[in-house]
KEMIFI-320449 format. One record per residue (C-alpha): residue in one letter; x, y, z; residue number from 1. Coordinates in Angstrom, 1 decimal, m for minus. Example, Ala and Ser with C-alpha at 12.3 -4.5 7.8 and 13.67 -1.06 7.14 Angstrom:
# residues 2
+---------+--------+--------+--------+-----+
! residuo !      x !      y !      z ! num !
+---------+--------+--------+--------+-----+
!       a !   12.3 !   m4.5 !    7.8 !   1 !
!       s !   13.7 !   m1.1 !    7.1 !   2 !
+---------+--------+--------+--------+-----+
***
This chain:
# residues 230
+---------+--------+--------+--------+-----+
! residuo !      x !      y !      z ! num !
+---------+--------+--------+--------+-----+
!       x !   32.5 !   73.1 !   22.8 !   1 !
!       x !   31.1 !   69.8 !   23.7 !   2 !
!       x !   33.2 !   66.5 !   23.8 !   3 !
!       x !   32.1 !   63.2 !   21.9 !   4 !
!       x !   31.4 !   60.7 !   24.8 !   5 !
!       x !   32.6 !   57.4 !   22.7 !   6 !
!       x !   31.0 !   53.5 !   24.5 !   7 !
!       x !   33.9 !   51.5 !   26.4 !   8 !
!       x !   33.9 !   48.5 !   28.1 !   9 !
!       x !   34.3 !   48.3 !   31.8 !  10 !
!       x !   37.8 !   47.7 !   32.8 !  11 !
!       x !   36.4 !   44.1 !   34.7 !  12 !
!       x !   34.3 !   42.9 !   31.7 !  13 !
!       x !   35.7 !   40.8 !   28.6 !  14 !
!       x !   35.3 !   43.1 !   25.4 !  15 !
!       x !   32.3 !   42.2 !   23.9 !  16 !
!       x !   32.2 !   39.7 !   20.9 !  17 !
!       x !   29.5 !   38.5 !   18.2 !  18 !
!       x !   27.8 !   35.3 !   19.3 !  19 !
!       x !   28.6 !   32.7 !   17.1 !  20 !
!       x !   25.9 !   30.3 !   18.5 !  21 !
!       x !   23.8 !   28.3 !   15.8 !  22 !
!       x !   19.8 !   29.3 !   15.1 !  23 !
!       x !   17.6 !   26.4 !   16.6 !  24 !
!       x !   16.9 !   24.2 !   13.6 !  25 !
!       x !   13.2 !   24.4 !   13.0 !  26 !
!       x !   11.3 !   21.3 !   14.7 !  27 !
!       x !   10.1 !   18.4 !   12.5 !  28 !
!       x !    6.6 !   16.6 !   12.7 !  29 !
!       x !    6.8 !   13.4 !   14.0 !  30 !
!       x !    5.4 !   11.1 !   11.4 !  31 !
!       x !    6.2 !   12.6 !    7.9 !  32 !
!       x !    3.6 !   11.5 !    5.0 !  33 !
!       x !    5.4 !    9.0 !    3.4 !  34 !
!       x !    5.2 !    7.4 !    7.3 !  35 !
!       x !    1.8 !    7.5 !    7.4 !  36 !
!       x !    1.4 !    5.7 !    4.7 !  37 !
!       x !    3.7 !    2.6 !    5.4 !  38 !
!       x !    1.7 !    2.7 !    8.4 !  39 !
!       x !   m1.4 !    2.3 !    6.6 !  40 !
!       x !   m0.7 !   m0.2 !    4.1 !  41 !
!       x !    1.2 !   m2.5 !    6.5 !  42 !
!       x !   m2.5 !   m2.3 !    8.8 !  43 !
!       x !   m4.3 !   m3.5 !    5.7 !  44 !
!       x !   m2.2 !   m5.9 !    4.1 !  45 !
!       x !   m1.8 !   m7.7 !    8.0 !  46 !
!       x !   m5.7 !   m7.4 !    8.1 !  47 !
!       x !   m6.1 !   m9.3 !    4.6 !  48 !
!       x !   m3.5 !  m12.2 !    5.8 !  49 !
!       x !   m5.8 !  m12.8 !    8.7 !  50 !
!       x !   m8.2 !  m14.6 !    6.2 !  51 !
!       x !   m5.5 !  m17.3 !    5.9 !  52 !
!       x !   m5.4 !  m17.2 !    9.5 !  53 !
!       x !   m8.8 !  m18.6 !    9.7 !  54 !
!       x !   m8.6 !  m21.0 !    7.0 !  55 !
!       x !   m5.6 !  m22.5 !    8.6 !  56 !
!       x !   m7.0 !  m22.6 !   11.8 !  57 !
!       x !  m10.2 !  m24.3 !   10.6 !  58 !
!       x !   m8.0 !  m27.0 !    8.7 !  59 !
!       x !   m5.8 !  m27.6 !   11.4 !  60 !
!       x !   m7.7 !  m27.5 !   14.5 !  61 !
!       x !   m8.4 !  m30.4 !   16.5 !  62 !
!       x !  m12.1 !  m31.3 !   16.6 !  63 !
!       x !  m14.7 !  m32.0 !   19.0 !  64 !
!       x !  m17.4 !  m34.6 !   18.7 !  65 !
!       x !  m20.9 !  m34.4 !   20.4 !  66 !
!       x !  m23.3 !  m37.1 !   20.3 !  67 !
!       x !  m27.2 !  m36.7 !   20.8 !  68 !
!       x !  m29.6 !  m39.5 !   22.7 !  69 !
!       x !  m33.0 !  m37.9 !   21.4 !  70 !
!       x !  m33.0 !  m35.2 !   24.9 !  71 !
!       x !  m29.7 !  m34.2 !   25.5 !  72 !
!       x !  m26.0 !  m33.4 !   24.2 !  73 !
!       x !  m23.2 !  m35.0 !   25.3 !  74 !
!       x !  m19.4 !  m35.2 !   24.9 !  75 !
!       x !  m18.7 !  m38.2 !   23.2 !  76 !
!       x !  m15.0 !  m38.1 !   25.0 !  77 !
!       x !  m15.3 !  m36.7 !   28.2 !  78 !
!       x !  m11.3 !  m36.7 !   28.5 !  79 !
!       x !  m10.5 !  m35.5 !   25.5 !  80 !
!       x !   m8.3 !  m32.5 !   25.1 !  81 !
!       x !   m9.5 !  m31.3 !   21.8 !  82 !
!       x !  m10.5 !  m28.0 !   22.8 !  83 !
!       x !   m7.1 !  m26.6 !   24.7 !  84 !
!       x !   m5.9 !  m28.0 !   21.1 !  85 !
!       x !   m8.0 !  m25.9 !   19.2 !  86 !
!       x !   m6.8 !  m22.9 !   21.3 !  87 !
!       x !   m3.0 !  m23.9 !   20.7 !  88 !
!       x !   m3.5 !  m24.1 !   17.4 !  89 !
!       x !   m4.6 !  m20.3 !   16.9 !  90 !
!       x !   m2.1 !  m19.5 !   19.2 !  91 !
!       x !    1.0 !  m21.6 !   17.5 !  92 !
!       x !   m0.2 !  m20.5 !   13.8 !  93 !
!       x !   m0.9 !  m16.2 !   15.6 !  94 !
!       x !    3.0 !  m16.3 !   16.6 !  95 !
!       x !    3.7 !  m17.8 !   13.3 !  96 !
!       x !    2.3 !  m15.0 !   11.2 !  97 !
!       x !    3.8 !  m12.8 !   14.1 !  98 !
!       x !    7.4 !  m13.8 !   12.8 !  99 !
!       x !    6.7 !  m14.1 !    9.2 ! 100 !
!       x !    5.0 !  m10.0 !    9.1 ! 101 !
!       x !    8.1 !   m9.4 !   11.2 ! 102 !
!       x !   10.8 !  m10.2 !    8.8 ! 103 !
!       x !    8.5 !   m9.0 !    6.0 ! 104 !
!       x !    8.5 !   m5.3 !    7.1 ! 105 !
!       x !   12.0 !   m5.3 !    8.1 ! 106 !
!       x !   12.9 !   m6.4 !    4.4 ! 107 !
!       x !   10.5 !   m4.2 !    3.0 ! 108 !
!       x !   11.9 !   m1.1 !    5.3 ! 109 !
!       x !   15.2 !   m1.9 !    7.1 ! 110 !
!       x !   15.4 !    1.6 !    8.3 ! 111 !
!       x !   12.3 !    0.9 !   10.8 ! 112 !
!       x !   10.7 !    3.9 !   12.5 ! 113 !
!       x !    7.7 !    4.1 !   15.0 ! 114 !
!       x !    4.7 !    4.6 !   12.1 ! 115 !
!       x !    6.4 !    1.4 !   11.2 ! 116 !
!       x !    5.9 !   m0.4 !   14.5 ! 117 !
!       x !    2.2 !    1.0 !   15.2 ! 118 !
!       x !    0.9 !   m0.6 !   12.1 ! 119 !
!       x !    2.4 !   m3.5 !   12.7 ! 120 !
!       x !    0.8 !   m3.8 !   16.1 ! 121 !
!       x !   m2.4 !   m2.1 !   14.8 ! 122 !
!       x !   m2.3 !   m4.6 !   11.7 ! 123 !
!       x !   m1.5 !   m8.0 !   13.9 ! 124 !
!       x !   m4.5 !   m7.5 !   16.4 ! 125 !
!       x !   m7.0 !   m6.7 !   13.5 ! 126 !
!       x !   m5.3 !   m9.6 !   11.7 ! 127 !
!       x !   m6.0 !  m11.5 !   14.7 ! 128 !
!       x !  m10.0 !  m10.7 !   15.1 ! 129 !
!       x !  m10.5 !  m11.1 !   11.4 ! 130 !
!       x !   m8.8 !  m14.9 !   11.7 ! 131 !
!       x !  m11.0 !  m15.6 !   14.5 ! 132 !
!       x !  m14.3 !  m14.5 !   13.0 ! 133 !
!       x !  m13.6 !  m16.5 !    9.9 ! 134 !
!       x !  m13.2 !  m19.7 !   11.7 ! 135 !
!       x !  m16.5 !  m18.9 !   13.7 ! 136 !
!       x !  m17.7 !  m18.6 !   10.5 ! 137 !
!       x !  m16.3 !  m21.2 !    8.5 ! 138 !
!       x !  m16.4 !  m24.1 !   11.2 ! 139 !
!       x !  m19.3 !  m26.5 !   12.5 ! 140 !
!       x !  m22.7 !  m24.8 !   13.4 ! 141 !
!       x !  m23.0 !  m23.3 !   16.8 ! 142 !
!       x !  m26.6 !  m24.6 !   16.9 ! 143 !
!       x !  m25.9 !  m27.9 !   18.5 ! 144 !
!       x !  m29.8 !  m28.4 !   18.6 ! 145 !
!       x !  m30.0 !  m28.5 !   14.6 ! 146 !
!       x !  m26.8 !  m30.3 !   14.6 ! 147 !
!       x !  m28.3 !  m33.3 !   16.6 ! 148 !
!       x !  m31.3 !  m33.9 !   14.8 ! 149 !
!       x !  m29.2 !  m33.4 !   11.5 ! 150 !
!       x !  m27.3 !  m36.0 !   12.6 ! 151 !
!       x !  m29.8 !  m38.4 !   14.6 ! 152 !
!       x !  m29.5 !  m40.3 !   17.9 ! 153 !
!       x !  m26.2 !  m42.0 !   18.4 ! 154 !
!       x !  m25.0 !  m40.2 !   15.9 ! 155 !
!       x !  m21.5 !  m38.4 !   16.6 ! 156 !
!       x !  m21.3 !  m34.6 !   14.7 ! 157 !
!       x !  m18.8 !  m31.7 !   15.3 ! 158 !
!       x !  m19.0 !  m29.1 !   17.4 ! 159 !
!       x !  m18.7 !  m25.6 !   16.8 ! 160 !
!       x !  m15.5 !  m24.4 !   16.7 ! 161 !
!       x !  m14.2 !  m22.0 !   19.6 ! 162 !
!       x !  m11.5 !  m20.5 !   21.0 ! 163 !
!       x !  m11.6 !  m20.4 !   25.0 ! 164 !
!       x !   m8.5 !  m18.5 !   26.0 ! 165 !
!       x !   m8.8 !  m14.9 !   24.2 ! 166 !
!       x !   m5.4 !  m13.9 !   25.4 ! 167 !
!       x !   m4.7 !  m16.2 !   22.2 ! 168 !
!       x !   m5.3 !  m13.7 !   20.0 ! 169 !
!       x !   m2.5 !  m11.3 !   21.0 ! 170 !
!       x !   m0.3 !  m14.0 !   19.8 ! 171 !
!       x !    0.4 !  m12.1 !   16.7 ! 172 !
!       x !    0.8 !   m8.9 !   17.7 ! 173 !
!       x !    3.5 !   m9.5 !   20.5 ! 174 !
!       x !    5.2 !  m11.4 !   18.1 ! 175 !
!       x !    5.3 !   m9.0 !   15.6 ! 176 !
!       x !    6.5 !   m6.3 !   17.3 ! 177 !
!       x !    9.3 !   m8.1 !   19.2 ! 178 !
!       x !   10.5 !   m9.9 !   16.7 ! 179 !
!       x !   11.1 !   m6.5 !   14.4 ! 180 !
!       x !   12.2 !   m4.6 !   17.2 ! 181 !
!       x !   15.0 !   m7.2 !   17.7 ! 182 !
!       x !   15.8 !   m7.3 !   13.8 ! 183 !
!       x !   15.8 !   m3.6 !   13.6 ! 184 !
!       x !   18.2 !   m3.6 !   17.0 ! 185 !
!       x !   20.5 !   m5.7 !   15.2 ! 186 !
!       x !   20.2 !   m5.7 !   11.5 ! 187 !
!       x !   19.1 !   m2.2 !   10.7 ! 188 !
!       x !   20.6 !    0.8 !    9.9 ! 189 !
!       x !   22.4 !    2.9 !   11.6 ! 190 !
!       x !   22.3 !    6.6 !   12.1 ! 191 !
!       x !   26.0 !    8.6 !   11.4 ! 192 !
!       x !   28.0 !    9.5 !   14.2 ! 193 !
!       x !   27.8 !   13.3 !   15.0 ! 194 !
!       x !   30.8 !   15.2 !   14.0 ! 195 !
!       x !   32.8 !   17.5 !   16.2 ! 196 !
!       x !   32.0 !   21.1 !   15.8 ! 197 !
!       x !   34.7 !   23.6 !   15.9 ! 198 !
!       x !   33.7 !   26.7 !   18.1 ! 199 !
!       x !   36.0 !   29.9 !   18.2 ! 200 !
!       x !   37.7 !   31.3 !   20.9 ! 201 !
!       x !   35.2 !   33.5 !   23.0 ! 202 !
!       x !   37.9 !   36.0 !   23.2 ! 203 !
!       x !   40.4 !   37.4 !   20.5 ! 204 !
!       x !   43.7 !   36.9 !   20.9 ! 205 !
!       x !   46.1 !   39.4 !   18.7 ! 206 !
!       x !   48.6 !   37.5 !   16.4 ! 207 !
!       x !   52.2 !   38.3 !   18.0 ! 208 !
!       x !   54.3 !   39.9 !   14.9 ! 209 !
!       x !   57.6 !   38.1 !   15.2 ! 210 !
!       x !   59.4 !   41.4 !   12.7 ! 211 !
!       x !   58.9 !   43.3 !   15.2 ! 212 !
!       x !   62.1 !   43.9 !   17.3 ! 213 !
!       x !   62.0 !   44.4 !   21.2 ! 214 !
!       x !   62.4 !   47.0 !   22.9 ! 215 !
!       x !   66.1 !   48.6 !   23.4 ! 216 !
!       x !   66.8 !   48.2 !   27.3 ! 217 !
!       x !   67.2 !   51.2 !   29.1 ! 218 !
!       x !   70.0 !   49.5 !   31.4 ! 219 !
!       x !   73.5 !   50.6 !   31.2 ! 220 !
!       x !   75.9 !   48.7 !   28.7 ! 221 !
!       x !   77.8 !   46.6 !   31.2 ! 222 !
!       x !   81.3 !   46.9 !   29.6 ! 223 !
!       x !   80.9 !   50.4 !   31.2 ! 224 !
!       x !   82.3 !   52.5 !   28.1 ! 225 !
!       x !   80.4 !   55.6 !   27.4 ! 226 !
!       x !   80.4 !   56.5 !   23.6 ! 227 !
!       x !   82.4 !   59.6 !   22.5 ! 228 !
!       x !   81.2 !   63.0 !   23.3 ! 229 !
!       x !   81.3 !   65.9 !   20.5 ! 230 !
+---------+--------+--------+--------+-----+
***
């Protein structure tokens, strides 16, 4: 005859319970499509508004004059401080675009997110280029020589129209992004607070039956009467 051997738990270990510890959600990517794609068409519509930037820039810029004696060029205004204004200018109308994409993406998506931010930034420094280009473009000839004999001796003309500080053009861009980050910090939404999870006991605890009646006690009666014998 052989005896059944049956498992038991060591007399200094807990009894063994089922975990009840939660599977490890499954991780999420990063930018989901619909990300991508605010992403994208906040880039392009910023790169389109930088057009206006360059129209605005050419309209509002200060000028400089040059005047021509039949050899040389000259300044017609040696002290004149039109071109630090025509670097203000960009710079002054940059942050103002800054502010105004700002607010608009925050309206457009108050929940924010970081495929929000990067084409924001992405958006307001290609914004940026495409407004100064198209004031190259759009202002005075940068051929000074063709200028002055256009123009003849004596004659004040324009000069081209540059922008001497190129830390102007992350006017927009640092704008842009602070500005939103601020409204989204203080205006947008806000996540839910977690809720407290209830775990159970990592040991079972019997229920204690309150029918049941205790034990007799196996102490004398102390009135000290014994009960009738037969």
């Amino acid at each position: 005859m052989t005896e059944a051997v049956t498992p038991y738990d060591k007399p200094d270990q807990p009894p063994s319970e089922p975990s009840f510890a939660p599977a490890a959600p499954a991780s999420e990517p990063a930018f989901s499509p619909s990300d991508v794609r605010d992403g994208a068409a906040i880039a392009l519509v910023l790169g389109v508004a930088g057009v206006l930037l360059g129209l605005l820039w050419v309209w509002l810029a200060p000028r400089v004059q040059y005047v021509s004696n039949g050899e040389a060029v000259f300044l017609r205004d040696t002290e004149s401080e039109a071109r630090i204004g025509a670097d203000g200018t960009f710079l002054l109308l940059s942050v103002g675009f800054g502010v105004l994409s700002a607010l608009a993406v925050f309206l457009w998506r108050r929940g924010g997110g970081a495929a929000q931010v990067i084409g924001l930034a992405v958006g307001s420094v290609f914004a940026a280029l495409v407004g100064w280009r198209v004031g190259l473009w759009l202002g005075p000839s940068s051929d000074l020589v063709a200028a002055a004999r256009k123009a003849g001796k004596g004659v004040p003309f324009e000069a081209p129209l540059e922008l001497l500080a190129h830390g102007a053009l992350l006017g927009w861009p640092m704008a842009a992004v602070v500005v939103h980050l601020a409204l989204t910090a203080l205006w947008g939404k806000r996540d839910p607070a977690p809720e407290l999870a209830l775990w159970p006991s990592a040991y079972y605890q019997a229920p204690v039956d309150s029918a049941v009646p205790p034990a007799a006690s196996s102490s004398p009666d102390p009135t000290g009467t014994e009960p009738p014998r037969p």
